[in-house]
DSSP file (Angstrom, degrees, kcal/mol; ACC not computed):
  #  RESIDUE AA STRUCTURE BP1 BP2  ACC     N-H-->O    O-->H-N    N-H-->O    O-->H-N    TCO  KAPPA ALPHA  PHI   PSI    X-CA   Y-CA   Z-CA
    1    1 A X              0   0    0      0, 0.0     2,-0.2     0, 0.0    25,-0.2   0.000 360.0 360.0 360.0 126.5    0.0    0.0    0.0
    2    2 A X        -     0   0    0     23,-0.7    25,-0.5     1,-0.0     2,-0.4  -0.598 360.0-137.2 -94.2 164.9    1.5    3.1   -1.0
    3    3 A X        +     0   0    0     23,-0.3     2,-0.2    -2,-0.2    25,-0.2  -0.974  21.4 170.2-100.1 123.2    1.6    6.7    0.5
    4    4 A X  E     -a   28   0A   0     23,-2.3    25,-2.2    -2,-0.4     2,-0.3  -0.755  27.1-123.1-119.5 165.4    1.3   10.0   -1.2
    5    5 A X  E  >  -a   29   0A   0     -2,-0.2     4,-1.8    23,-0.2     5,-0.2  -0.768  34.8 -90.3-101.8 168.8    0.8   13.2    0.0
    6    6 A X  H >> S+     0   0    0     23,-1.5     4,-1.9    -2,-0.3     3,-1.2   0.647 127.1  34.7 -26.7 -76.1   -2.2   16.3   -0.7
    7    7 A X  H 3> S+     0   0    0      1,-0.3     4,-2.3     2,-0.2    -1,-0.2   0.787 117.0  49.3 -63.7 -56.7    0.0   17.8   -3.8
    8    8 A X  H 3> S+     0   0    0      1,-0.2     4,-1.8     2,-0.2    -1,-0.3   0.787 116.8  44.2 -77.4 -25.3    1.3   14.6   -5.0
    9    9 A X  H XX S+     0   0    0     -4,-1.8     4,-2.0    -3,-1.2     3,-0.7   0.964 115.4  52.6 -75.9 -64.2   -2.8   13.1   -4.9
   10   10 A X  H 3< S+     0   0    0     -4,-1.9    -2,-0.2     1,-0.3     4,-0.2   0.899 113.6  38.4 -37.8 -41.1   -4.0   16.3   -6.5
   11   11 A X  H 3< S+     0   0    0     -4,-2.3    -1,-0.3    -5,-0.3    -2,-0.2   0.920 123.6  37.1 -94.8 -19.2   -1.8   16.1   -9.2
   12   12 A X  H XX S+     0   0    0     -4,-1.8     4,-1.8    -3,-0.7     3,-1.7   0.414  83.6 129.9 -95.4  -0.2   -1.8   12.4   -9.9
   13   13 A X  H 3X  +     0   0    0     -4,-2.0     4,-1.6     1,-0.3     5,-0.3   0.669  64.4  36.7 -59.4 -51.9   -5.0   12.2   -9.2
   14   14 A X  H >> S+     0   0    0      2,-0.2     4,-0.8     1,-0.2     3,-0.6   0.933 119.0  57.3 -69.4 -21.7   -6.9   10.4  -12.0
   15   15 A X  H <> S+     0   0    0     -3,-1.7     4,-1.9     1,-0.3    -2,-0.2   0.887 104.6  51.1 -66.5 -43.1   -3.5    7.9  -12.3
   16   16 A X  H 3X S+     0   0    0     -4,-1.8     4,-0.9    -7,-0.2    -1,-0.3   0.786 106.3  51.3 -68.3 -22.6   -4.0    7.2   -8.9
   17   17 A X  H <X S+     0   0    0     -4,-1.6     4,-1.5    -3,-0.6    -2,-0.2   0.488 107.8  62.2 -41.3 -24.0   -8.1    6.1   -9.6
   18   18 A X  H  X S+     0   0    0     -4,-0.8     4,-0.6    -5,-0.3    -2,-0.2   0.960 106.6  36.4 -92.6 -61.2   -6.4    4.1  -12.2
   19   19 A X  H  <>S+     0   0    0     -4,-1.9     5,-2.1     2,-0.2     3,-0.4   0.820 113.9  53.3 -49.6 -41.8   -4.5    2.0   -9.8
   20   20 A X  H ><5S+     0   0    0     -4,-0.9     3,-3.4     1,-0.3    -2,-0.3   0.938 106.3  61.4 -83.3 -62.3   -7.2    1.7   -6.9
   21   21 A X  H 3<5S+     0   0    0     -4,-1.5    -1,-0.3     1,-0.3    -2,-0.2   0.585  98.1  50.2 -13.2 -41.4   -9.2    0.5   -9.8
   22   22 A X  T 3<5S-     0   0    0     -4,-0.6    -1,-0.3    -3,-0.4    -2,-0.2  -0.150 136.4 -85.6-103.8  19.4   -6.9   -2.5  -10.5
   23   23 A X  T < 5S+     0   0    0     -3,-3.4     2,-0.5     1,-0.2    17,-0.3   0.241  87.3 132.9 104.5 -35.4   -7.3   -3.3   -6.6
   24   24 A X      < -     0   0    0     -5,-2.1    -1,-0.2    -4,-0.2     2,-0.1  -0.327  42.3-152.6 -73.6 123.6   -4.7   -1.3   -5.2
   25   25 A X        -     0   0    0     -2,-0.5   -23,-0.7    14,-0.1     2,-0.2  -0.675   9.9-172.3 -97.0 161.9   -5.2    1.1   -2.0
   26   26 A X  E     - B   0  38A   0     12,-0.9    12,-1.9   -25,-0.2     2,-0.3  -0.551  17.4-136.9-151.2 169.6   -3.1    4.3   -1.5
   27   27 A X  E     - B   0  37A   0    -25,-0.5   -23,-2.3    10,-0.3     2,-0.3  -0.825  14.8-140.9-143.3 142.9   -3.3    6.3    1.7
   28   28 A X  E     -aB   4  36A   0      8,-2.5     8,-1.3    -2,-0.3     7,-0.5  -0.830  24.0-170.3-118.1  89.7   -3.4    9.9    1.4
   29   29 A X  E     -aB   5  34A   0    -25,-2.2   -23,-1.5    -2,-0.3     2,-0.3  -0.111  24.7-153.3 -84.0 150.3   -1.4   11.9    3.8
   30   30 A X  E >  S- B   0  33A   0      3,-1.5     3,-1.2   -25,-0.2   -25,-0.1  -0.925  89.1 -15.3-126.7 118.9   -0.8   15.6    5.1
   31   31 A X  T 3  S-     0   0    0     -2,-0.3     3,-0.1     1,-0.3    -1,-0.1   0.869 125.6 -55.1  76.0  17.9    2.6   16.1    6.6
   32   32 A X  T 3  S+     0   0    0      1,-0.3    -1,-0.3   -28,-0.1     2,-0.1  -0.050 112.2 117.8 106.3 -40.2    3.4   12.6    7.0
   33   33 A X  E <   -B   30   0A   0     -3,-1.2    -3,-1.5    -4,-0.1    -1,-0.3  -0.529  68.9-126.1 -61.6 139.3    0.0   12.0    9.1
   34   34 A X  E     +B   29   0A   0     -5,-0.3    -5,-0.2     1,-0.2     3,-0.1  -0.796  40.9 162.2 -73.5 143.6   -2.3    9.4    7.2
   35   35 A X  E     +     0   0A   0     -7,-0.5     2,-0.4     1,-0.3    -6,-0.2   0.400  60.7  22.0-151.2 -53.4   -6.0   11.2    6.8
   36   36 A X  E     -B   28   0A   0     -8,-1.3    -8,-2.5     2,-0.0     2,-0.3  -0.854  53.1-154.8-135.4 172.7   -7.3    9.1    4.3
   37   37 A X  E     -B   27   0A   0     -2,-0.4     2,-0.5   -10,-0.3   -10,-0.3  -0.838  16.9-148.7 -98.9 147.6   -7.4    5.6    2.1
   38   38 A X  E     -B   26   0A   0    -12,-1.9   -12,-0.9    -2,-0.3     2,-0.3  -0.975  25.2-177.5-132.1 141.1   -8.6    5.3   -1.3
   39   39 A X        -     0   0    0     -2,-0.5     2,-0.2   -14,-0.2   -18,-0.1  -0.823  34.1 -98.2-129.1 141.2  -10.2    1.8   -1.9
   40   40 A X        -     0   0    0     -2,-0.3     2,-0.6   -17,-0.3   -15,-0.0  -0.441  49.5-107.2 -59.0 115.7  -11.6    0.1   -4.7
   41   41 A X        -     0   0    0     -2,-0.2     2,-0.6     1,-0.1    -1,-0.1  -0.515  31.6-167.2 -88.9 148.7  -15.5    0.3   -4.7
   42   42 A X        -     0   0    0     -2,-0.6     3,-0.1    -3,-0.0    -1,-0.1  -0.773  13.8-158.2-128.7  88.0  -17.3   -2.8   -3.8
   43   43 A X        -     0   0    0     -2,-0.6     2,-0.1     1,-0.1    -2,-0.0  -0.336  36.5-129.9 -81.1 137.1  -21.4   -3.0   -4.4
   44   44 A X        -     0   0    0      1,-0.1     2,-0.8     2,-0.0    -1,-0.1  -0.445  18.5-129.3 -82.5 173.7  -21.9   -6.0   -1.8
   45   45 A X        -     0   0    0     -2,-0.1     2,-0.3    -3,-0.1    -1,-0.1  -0.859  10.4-134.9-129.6  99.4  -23.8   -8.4   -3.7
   46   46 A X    >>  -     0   0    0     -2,-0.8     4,-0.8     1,-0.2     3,-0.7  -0.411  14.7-166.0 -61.0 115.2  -27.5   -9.9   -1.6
   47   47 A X  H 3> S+     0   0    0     -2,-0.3     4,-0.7     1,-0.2    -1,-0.2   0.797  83.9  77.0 -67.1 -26.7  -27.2  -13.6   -2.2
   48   48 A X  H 34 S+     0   0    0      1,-0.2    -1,-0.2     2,-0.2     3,-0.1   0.862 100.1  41.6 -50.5 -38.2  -30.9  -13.6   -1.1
   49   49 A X  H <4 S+     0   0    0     -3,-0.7    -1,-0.2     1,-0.2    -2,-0.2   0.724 115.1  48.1 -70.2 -40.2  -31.7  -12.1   -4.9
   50   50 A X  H >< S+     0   0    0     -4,-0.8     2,-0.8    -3,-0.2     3,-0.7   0.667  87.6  97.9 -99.2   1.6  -29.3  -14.3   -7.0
   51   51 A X  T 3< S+     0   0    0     -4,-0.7    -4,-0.0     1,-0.2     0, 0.0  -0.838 101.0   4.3 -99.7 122.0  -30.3  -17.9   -5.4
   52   52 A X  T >  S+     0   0    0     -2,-0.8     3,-0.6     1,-0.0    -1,-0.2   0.523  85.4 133.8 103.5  18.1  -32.7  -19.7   -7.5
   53   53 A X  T <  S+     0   0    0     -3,-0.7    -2,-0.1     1,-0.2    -3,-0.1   0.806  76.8  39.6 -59.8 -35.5  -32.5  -17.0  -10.2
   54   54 A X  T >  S+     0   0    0      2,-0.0     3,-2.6     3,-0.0    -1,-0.2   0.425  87.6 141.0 -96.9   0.0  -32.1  -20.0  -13.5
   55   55 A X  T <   +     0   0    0     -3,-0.6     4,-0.1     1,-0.3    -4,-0.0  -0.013  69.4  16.8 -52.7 151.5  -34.7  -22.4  -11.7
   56   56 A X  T 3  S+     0   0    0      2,-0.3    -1,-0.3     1,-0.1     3,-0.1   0.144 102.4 108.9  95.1 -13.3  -37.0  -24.0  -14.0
   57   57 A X  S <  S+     0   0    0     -3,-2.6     2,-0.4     1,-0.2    -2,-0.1   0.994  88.8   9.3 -72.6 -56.1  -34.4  -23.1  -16.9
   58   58 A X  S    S-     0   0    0     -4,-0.2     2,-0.4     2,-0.0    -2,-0.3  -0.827  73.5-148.3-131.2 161.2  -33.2  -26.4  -17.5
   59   59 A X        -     0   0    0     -2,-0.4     2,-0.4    -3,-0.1     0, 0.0  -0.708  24.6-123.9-141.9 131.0  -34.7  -29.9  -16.0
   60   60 A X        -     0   0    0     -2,-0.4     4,-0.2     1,-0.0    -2,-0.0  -0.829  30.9-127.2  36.2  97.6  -32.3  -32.8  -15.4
   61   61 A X    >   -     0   0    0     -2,-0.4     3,-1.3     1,-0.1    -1,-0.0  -0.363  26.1-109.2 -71.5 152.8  -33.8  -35.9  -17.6
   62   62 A X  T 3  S+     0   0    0      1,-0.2     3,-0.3     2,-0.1    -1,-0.1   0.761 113.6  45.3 -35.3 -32.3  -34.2  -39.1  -15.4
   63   63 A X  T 3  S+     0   0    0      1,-0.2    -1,-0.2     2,-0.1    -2,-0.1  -0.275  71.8 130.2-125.0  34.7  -31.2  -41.2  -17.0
   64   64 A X  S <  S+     0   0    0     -3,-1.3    -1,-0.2     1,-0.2    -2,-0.1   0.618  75.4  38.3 -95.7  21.9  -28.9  -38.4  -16.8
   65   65 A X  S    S+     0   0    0     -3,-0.3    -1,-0.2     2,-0.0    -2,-0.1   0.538  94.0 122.4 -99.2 -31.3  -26.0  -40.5  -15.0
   66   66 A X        -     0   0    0     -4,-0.1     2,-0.3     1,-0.1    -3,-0.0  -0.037  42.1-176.2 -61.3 132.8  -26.9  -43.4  -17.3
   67   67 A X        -     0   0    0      4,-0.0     5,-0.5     2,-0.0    -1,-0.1  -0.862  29.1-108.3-121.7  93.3  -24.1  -44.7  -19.4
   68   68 A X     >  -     0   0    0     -2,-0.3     4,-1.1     3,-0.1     5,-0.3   0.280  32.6-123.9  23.3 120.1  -23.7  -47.3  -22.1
   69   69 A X  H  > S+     0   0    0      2,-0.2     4,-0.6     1,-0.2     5,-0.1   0.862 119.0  50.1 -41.3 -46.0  -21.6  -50.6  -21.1
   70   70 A X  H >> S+     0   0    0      2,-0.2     3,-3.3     3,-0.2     4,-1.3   0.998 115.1  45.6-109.1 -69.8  -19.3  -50.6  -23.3
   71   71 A X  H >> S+     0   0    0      1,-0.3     3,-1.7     2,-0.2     4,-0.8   0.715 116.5  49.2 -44.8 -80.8  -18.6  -46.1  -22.1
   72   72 A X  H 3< S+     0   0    0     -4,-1.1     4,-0.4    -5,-0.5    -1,-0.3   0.525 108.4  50.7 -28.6 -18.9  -18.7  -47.2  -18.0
   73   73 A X  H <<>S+     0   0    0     -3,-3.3     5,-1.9    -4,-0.6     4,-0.4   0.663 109.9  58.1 -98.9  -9.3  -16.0  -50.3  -18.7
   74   74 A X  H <<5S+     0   0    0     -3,-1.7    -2,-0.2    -4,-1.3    -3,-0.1   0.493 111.5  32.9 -59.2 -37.0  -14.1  -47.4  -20.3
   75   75 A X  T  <5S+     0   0    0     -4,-0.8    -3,-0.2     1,-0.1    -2,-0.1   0.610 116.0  58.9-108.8  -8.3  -13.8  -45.1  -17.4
   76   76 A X  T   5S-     0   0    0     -4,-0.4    -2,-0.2    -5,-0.2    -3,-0.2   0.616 112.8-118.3 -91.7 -34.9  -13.6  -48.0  -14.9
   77   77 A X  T   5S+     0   0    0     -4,-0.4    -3,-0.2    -5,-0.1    -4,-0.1   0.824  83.3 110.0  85.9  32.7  -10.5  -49.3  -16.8
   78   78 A X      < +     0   0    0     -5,-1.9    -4,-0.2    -6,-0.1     2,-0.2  -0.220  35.7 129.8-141.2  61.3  -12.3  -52.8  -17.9
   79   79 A X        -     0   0    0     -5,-0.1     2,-0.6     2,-0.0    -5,-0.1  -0.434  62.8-119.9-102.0 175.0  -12.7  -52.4  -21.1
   80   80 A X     >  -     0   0    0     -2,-0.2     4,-2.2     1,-0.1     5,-0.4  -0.980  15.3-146.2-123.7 138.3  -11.5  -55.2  -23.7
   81   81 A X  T  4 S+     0   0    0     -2,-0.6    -1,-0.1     1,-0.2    -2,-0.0   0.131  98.3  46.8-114.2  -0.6   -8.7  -53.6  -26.2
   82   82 A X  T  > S+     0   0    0      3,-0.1     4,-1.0     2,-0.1    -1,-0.2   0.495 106.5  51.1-126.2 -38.2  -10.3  -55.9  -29.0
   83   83 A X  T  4 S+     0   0    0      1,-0.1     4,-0.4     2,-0.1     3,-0.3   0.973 117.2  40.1 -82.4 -53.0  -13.7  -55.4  -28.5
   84   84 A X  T >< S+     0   0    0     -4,-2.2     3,-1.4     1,-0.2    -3,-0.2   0.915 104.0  62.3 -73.4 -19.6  -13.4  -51.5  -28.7
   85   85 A X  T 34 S+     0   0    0     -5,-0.4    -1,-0.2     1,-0.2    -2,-0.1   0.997  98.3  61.1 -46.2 -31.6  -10.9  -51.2  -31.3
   86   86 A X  T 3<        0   0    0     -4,-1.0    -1,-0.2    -3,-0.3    -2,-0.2   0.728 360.0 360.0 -54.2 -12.0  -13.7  -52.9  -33.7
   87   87 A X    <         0   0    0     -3,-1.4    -1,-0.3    -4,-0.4    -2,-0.1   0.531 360.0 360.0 -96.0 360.0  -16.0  -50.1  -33.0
C-alpha cells in the first residue's frame, strides 16, 4: 500500500483512480500523518436475490448419469482392447 501526499494526490489524481481501480489502496497523507485511504469500490452483492435465479431453466432428464456398457467399462478401466478397437 503506498503513500502520497495532498500535492502529490492532486496532481496524480486520475493515475492514482487508475491503480485503486486494478485493486490497489493508496493512503493519502498531510505532513506525514495518514487522513485518508482510497479503496476500490465494492457493491456488496444480496445472495438472497441471486439464489434460484435459473430455476425451471433447464430440467435434469431421469437417465442423466446413465451410461452405455461398453462407455462405464471405459472409465472403470475394464474395457477389452479388442472389442473397442472394432467399433
Amino acid at each position: 500500500m503506498e503513500t502520497v501526499n495532498i500535492k502529490q494526490a492532486k496532481t496524480d489524481l486520475s493515475a492514482l483512480l487508475s491503480r485503486v481501480e486494478l485493486g490497489e489502496e493508496i493512503v493519502i497523507s498531510r505532513r506525514g500523518v495518514p487522513i485518508t485511504k482510497l479503496v476500490p469500490f465494492r457493491v456488496p452483492i444480496d445472495r438472497r436475490e441471486s439464489l434460484g435465479e435459473d430455476q425451471g431453466l433447464f430440467v435434469v432428464p431421469d437417465d442423466f448419469d446413465a451410461l452405455p456398457e461398453e462407455t462405464l467399462a471405459v472409465f472403470e478401466g475394464k474395457y477389452d482392447q479388442q472389442v473397442m478397437s472394432k467399433r
